[in-house]
Every structure is written in structure tokens, then in C-alpha cells.
C-alpha positions as CSV (number, residue, x, y, z in Angstrom):
1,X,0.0,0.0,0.0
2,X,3.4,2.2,0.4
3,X,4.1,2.1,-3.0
4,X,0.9,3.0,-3.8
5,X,0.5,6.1,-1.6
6,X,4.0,6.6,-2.9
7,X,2.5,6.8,-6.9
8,X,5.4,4.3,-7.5
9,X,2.3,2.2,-9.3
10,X,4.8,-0.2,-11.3
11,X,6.4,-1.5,-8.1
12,X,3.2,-1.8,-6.3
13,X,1.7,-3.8,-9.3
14,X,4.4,-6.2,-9.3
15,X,4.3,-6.9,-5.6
16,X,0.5,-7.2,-5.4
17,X,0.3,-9.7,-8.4
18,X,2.7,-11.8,-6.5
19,X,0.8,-11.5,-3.1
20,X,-2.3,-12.3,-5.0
21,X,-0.8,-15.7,-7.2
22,X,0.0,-16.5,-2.9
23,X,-4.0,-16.2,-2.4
24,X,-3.3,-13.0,-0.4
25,X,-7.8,-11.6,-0.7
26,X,-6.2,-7.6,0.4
27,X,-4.1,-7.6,-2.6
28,X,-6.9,-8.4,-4.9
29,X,-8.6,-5.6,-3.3
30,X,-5.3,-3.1,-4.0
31,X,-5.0,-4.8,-7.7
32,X,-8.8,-4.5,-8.0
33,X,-8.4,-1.1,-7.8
34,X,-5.9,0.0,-9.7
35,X,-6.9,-1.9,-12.4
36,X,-9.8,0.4,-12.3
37,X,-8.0,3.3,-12.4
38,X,-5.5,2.1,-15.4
39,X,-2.6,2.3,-12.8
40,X,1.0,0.6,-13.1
41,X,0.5,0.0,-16.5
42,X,-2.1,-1.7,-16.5
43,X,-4.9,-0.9,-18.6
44,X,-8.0,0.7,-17.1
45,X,-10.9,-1.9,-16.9
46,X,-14.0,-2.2,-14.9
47,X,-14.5,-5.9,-16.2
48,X,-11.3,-7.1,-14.6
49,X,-11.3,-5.0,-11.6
50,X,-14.6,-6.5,-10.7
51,X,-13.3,-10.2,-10.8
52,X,-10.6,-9.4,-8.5
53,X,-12.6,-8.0,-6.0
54,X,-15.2,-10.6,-6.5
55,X,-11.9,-12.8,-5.6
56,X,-10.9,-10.7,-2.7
57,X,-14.2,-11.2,-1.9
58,X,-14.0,-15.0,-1.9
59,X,-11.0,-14.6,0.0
60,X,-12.5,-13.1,2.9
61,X,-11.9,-9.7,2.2
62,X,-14.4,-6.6,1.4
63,X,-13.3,-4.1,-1.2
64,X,-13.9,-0.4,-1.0
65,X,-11.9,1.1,-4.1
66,X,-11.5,5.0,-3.5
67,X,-12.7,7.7,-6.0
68,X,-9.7,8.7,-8.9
């Protein structure tokens, strides 16, 4: 979430995929939402955003993506 706050997006997305492959459900949340956003480099999607907070959700964990 550092890296994040940080802007340092790339970074971030690198260590959230990681943390996510692990079956980390927070992460999905973090991915989720920069997916949404188009951040790290990835590109902006609502469709793929959505699966991985409906796998964070599976995971135990409840996402509450923030405004751009």
C-alpha cells in the first residue's frame, strides 16, 4: 500500500500480483483497484477490476476502491 500512496504504481503492481498468485484476498482488493484506475501499466478496466474483488471477496476480504 506504500508504494501506492507513494504513486510508485509499477512497483506496487508487481508486488500485489505476487501477493495475490499467494492467495493474499487484500491484494486483490489493492490490484482491483488499480486496475480500475488504469494504474502501473495496466490498462484501465471495470470488467477485470470486478473479478478481482469478487476474488478478494472470496478470499474473505471486502473491497472499497477510492474515487480517482
Amino acid at each position: 500500500r506504500k508504494l501506492m500512496e507513494g504513486g510508485n504504481y509499477a512497483q506496487a503492481r508487481t508486488h500485489l500480483q505476487a501477493a495475490v498468485q499467494g492467495g493474499d484476498g487484500p491484494s486483490a482488493c489493492h490490484l482491483g483497484e488499480m486496475t480500475l484506475k488504469g494504474q502501473g501499466g495496466i490498462a484501465a478496466s471495470q470488467e477485470q477490476a470486478a473479478k478481482l474483488f469478487q476474488l478478494a471477496q472470496s478470499r474473505g476480504s471486502i473491497c472499497f476502491a477510492s474515487t480517482p
